[in-house]
N, C-alpha and C positions, 0 to 999 in steps of 0.2 A: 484356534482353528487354523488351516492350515492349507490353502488354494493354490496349488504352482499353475499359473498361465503361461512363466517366462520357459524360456528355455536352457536360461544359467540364473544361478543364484551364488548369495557368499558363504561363503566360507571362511574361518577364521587361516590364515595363513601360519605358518610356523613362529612370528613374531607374534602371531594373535590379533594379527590385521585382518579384515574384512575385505575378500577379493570374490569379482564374479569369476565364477569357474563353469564346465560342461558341467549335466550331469553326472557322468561317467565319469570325470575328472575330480569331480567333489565326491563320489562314492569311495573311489580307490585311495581316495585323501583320509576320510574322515575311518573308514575301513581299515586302515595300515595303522592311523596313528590311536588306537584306543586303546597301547599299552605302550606308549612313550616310544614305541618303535617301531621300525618300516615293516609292514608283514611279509614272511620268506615267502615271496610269490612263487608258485611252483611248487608247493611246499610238498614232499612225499606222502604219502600215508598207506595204512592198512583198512582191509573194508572186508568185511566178513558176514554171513550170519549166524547170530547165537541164540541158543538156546534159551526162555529167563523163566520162573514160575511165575503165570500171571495169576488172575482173581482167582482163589477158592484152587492155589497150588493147580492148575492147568497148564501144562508146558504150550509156549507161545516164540513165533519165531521172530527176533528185531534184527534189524537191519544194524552193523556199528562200522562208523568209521573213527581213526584214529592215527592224528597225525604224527609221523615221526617227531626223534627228539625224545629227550630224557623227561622233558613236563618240571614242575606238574604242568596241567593244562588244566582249562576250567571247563565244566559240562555239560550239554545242551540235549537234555529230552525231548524229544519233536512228539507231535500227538497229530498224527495223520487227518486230513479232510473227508469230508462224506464219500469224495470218489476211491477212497481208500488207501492203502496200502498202497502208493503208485509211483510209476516213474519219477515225478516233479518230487515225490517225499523224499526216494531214495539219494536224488542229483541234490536235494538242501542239503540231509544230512552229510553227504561229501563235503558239501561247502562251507560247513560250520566246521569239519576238520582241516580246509584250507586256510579258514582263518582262525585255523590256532586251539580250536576247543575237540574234547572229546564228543563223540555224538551219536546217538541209541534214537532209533523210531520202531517203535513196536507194533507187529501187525495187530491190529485191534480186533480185526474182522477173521480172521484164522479159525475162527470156530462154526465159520457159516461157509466152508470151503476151501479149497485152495483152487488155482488157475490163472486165469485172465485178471488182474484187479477190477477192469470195468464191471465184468459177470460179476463177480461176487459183491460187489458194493451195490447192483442193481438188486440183490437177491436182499441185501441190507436194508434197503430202500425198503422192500417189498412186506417187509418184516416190521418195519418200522424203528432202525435204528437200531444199537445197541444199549444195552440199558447202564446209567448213568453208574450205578455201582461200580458192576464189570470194568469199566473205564478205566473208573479207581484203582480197584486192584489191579491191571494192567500196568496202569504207569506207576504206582507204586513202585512194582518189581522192575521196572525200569530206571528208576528213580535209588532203588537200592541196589542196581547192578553199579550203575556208574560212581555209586559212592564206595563202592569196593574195588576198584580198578586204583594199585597203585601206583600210577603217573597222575591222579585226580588233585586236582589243589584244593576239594574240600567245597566247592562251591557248586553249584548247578541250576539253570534256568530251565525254564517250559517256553515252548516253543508250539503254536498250534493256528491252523486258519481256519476258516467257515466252520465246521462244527466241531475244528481241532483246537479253535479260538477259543468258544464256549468250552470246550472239555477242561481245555487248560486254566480257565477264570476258576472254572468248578475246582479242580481240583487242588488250585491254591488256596480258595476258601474252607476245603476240606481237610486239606493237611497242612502240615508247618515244617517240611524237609527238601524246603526248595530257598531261593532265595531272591528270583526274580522270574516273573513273565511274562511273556510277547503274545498280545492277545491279537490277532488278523482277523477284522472283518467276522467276527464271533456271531453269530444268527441265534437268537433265542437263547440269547442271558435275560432278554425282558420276555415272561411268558405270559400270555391271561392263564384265568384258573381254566380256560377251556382247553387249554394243551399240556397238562398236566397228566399223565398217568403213571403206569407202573415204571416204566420204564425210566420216565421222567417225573421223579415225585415232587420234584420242586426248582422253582425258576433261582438259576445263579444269582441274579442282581439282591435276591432276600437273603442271601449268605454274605454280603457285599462287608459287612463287621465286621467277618471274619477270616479276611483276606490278610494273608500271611508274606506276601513278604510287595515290595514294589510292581508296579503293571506300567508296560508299553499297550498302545493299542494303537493301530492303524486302522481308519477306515477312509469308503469311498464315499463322496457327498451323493452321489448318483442312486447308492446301492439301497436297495429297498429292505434289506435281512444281514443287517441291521439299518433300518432308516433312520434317518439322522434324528429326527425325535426320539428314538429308542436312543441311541447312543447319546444324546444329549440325558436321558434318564439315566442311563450308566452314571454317566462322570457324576453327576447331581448326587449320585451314590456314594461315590467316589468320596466326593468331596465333605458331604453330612457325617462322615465317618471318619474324616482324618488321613484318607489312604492316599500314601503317597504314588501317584501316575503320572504318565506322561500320554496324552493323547491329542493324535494327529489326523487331520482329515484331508483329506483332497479333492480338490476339484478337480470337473474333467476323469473320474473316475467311480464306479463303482463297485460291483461283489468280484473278487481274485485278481485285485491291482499286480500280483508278482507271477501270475500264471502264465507266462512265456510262452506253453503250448495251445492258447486258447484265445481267441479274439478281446476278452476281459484285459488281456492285459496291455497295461499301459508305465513302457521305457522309463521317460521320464518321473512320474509319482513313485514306481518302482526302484529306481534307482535314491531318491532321496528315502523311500522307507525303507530301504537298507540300512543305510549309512546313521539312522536314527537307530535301529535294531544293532547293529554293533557298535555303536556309544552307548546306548543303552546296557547291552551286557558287558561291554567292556567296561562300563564302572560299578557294576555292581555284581559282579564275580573277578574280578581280580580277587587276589588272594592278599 
């Protein structure tokens, strides 16, 4: 478990000394060096969107950025939050191309409209969600575009928060053509049988066996969805089964610790769960 009160912590130094550093100083630290070298800050890229076939061949529009340079590069699927398809997805996925990786977020919600993301993720809401399947084959085909992109080193992580978290748990457990994922503040990997339906036929943590490749997770001690009792069942999952994780809690925070545009967030826990999410993919996508 994992409580920042301070406002600097250590960090190993280039000799592998333990120095207190800022925040922000130990992010761009631990950020830069998760492949033995300094990240080209500034670094160019291209951002487009494309076309991919999602569930049941339905053409679906993702979001990709990709950083200049010859590559390969390794690849980061984002799997959007409940507010949808939204500014804060688009501004990560740039940011997983500034540090180095290729990066796909696929509009999930594309089939309940197009517009405003708020409108359409409220019309989501109203609907009750997307169904867990659909998901699937979505990133799927997000999952198989970036493994055909030849600058790709062959590697590729998920990337998801609040129910982009859960989607991502799910869909690790699901399939086995991923190789690591960044679960954020995941809401309802623990379900009772009362929240069960079509949509959602079954709670992620009872797939927890068949979790396919490494998991980060972040959460906030504050946050009620997931509350820390649930995420303390997670990892209990985790753990009865061998699966290798890494998770991190914080104090002083709750639900959307890295939401910049929203009073949830908080600088500090934000910045150190960066810095764990690229160490985290930086060693387990290297090529």
């Amino acid at each position: 478990m994992v409580g920042l009160k301070a406002r600097s912590f250590p960090v190993p130094d280039r000799d592998g000394r333990l120095v207190g550093m800022t925040p922000l100083r130990a992010f761009l630290r631990q950020a830069s060096a998760y492949r033995g070298n300094p990240m080209s800050f500034y670094r160019g890229m291209t951002c487009e969107n494309v076309t991919i076939s999602g569930d049941q061949g339905t053409p679906i529009t993702a979001y990709v950025a990709k950083p200049s340079g010859p590559g390969a590069f390794p690849g980061v699927v984002l799997i959007h939050h409940l507010p949808g398809w939204s500014e804060f997805y688009i501004e990560t996925t740039r940011r997983f191309a500034h540090h180095g990786y290729l990066a796909i977020c696929a509009n999930l919600y594309q089939r309940s409209g197009e517009g405003n993301p708020d409108d359409v993720a409220a019309k989501v809401r109203a609907e009750g969600g997307i169904p867990d399947s659909q998901m699937i084959g979505d990133t799927e085909a997000a999952v198989k575009w970036m493994r055909a992109q030849p600058n790709h080193n062959g590697k590729v992580g998920l990337f998801g928060s609040c129910s982009g978290g859960r989607h991502a748990f799910l869909y690790a457990c699901q399939r086995k053509d991923i190789d690591a994922c960044a679960e954020l503040w995941g809401g309802r990997v623990v379900m009772g049988r009362d929240e069960l339906n079509a949509k959602t036929p079954i709670a992620p943590i009872d797939l927890t066996r068949d979790l396919s490749c490494p998991l980060i997770g972040i959460f906030g001690n504050d946050d009620r969805a997931p509350s820390p009792e649930q995420v303390n069942q997670h990892e209990a999952e985790l753990k009865a089964h061998g699966k290798t994780h890494e998770f991190y809690r914080y104090d002083g925070a709750g639900h959307g610790i890295f939401y910049w545009h929203r009073p949830l967030y908080r600088p500090d826990q934000a910045m150190d769960g960066w810095s764990k999410v690229f160490a985290f993919f930086g060693k387990h996508l290297a090529a």
